[in-house]
C-alpha positions, 0 to 999 in steps of 0.5 A, spaced: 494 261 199 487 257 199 480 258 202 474 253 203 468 256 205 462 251 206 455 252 206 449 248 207 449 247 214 442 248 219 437 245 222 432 239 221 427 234 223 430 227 224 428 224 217 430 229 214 435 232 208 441 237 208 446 239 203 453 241 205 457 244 200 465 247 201 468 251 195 477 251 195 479 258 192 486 261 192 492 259 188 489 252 186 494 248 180 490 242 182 486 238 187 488 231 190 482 227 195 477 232 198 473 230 205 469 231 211 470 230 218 465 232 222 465 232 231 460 233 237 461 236 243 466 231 248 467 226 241 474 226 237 474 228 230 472 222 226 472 222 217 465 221 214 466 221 207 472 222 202 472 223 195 479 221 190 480 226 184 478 220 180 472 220 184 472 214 188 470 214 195 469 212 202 464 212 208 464 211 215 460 205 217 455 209 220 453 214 215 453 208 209 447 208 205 444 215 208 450 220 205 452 221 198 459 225 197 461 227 190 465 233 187 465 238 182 472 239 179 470 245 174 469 249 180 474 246 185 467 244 190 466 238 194 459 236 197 454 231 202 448 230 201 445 227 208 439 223 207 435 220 213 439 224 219 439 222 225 439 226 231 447 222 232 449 227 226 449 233 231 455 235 230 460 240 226 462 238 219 469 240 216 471 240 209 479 239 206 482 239 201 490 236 198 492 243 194 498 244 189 498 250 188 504 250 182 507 244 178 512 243 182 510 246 189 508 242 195 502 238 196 497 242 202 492 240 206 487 246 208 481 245 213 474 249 212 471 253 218 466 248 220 459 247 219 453 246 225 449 241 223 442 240 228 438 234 228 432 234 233 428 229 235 
């Protein structure tokens, strides 16, 4: 069993500056690429940043140049650093994470509970 709890999330001024962080906790042997999605009312659940164990990521076009994520493997902790916001980044943010929670067990993938993230104008 693993657990994602986030933090970080709130509300701020266009312009302004937000941190999320997501720490993976429970029965843990490695972890492969982290995530966050995020969705706003009416829309679909869309990728914003993912980061490989080996830290290499990837942005969503709309978030490039403005959102950094980066990875702390010591602590099994994700995060984004949301720069610029726009009140377009209103939205729920959620973290996951691919799990192997032995040697030899299978590969999981769990979800954090989400994140409220308010951008006003």
């Amino acid at each position: 069993q693993v657990q994602l709890v986030e933090s970080g999330g709130g509300l701020v001024q266009a312009g302004g500056s937000l941190r999320l962080s997501c720490a993976a906790s429970g029965s843990i042997f490695s972890i492969n690429v982290m995530g966050w999605y995020r969705q706003a009312p009416g829309n679909e659940r869309e990728l914003v940043a993912r980061i490989s164990d080996g830290g290499n990521t990837n942005y969503a076009d709309s978030v490039k140049g403005r959102f950094t994520i980066s990875r702390d493997n010591a602590k099994n902790t994700v995060y984004l650093q949301m720069n610029s916001l726009k009140p377009e980044d209103t939205a729920v943010y959620s973290c996951n994470a691919v799990v192997r929670s032995s040697r030899y067990g299978l590969w999981n993938i769990y979800w954090g509970q989400g994140t409220q993230v308010t951008v006003s104008s």
